[in-house]
C-alpha positions, 0 to 999 in steps of 0.5 A: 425572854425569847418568845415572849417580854420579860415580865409577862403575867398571861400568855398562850402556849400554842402549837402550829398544825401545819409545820408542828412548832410550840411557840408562846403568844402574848395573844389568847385565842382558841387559834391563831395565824402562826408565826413560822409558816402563816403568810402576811396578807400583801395589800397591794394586790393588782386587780386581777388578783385575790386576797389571800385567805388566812389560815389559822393554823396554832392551836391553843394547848394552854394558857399559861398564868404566872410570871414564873411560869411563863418564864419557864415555859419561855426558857423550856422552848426557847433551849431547842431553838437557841441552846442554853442553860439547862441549870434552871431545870430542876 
């Protein structure tokens, strides 16, 4: 699967605030740094500069529950980004 390992039972279905991608997460919380736009923290840093703060910007739509369905939700959202099959789509 794209976003997410094969045979994952419970997952997050997220949407970034900031630069409006969907994307699945293993983790679940009500938000979280995203992925395409969120910057890592640089710990090295030189005293004269600050730690950048964390904006966490994906908010949870659902949780998604079932290994079937965390499988289409993964093939759904991975077609815009990667193209594919559209045959599982009934």
């Amino acid at each position: 699967m794209y976003f997410v390992p094969d045979g994952t039972e419970r997952c997050g279905f997220y949407e970034c605030e900031d630069c409006d991608n969907r994307f699945l997460d293993l983790r679940i919380a009500s938000r979280i740094v995203c992925p395409y736009c969120g910057k890592e923290i640089d710990m090295e840093i030189g005293p004269d500069e600050e730690l950048p703060a964390l904006r966490e910007a994906a908010k949870l739509i659902e949780m998604v529950e079932g290994a079937e369905n965390v499988e289409k939700y993964d093939s759904l959202l991975s077609l815009a980004i990667t193209g594919g099959d559209y045959n599982w789509i009934d």
